[in-house]
C-alpha positions as CSV (number, residue, x, y, z in Angstrom):
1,X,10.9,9.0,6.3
2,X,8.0,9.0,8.7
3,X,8.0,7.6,12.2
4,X,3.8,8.7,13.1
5,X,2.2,5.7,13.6
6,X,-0.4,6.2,11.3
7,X,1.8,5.9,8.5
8,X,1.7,2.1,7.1
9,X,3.2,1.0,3.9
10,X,3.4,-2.8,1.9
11,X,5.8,-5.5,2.9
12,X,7.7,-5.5,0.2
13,X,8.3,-1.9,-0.1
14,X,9.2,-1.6,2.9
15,X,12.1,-4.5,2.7
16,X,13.1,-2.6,-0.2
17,X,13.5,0.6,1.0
18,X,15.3,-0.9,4.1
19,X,17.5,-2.3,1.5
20,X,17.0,-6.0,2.4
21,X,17.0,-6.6,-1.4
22,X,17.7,-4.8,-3.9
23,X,14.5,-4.8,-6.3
24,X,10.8,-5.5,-5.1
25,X,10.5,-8.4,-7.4
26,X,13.3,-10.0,-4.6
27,X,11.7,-9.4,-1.8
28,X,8.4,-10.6,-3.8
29,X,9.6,-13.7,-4.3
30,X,11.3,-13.9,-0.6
31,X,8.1,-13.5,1.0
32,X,6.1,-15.5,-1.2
33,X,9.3,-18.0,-0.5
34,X,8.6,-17.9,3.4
35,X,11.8,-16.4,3.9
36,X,10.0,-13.3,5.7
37,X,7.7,-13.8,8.8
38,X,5.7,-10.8,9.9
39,X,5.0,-11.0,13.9
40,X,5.9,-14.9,14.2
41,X,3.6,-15.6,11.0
42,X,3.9,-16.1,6.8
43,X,2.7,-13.1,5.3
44,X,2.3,-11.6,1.5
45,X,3.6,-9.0,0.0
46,X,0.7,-6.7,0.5
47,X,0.6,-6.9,4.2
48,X,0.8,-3.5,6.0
49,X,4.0,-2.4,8.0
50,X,3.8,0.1,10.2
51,X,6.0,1.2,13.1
52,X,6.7,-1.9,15.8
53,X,5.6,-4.3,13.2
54,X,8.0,-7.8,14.4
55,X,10.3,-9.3,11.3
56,X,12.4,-12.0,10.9
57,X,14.2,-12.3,7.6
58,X,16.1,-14.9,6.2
59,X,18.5,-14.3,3.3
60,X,20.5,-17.6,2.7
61,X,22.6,-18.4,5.5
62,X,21.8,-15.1,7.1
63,X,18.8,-13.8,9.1
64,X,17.9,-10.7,11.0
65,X,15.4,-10.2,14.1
66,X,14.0,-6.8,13.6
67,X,11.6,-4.8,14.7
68,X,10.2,-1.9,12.4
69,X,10.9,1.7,13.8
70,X,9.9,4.0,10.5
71,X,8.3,3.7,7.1
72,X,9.9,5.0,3.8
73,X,8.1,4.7,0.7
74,X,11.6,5.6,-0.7
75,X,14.6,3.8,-1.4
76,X,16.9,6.1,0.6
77,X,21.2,5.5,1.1
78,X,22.1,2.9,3.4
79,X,22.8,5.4,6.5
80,X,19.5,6.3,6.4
81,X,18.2,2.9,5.4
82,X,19.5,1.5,9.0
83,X,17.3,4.1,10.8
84,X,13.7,2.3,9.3
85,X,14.7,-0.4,12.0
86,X,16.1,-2.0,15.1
87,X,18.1,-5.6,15.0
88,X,18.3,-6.8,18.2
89,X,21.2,-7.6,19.8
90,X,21.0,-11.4,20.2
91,X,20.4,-11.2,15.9
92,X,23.3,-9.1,15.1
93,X,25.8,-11.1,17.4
94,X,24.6,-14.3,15.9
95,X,25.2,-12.6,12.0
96,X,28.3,-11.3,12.5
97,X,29.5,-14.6,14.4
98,X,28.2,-16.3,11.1
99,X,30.1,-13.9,8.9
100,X,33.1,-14.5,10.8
101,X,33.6,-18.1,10.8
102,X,32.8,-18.1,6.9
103,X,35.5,-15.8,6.6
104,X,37.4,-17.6,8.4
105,X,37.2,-21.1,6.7
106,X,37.2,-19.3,3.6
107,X,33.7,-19.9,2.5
108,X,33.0,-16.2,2.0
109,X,32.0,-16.3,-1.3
110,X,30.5,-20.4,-2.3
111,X,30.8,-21.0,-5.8
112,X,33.2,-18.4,-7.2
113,X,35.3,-20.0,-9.7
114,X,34.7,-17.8,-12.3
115,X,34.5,-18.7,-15.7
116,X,36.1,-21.7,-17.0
117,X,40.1,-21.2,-18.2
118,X,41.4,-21.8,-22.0
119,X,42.1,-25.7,-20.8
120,X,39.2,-26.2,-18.9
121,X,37.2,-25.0,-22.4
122,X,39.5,-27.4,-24.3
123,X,38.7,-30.5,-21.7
124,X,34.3,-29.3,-22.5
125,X,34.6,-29.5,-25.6
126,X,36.4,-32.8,-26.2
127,X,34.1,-34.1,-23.6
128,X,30.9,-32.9,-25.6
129,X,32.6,-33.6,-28.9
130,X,31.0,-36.0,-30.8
131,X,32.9,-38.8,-32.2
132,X,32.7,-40.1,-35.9
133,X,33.4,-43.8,-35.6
């Protein structure tokens, strides 16, 4: 980890390091997406971050306000992953209130049915069945 200012390293490393996603083809395809705005603007992956670079990064329903505080051209545990930057307060209170009232409502998790059951199988394939009449 290095906190010199000197030190610069790509967009997309750097999200990935900070664990914002968990491969660089993610955060590839998040930039390239929009969902990643360097200093108020679109950016590419190749863009240089160096210490007090401005992000905003949205991830679904989620987003952070950060500001860049160290580069790390490794993927490093999460305690030390947390030390590459600085939320700001407004963007962590408006996350976790987020979280929180998903929880609550019990949205946490959209979509998670699971695989379909022995009947629900049975209903598919009689619907997809063809019929010899």
């Amino acid at each position: 980890m290095s906190a010199s200012g000197d030190e610069a390293t790509r967009l997309d490393k750097w999200l990935w390091a900070a664990r914002f996603f968990k491969t660089r083809r993610l955060a590839v395809e998040a930039i390239n997406g929009g969902k990643v705005q360097v200093d108020g603007h679109r950016s590419k992956p190749g863009k240089t971050v160096q210490p007090g670079t401005h992000l905003l990064v949205h991830k679904g329903p989620l987003e952070w306000d950060l500001v860049v505080k160290a580069v790390s051209r490794q993927r490093r545990p999460a305690s030390e992953a947390i030390l590459l930057y600085e939320e700001s307060e407004a963007s962590r209170l408006r996350r976790q209130a987020l979280v929180r009232e998903r929880r609550e409502s019990g949205t946490a998790v959209p979509g998670a049915q699971g695989r379909p059951n022995k009947r629900d199988r049975r209903m598919i394939q009689r619907f997809t069945r063809k019929t010899d009449d």
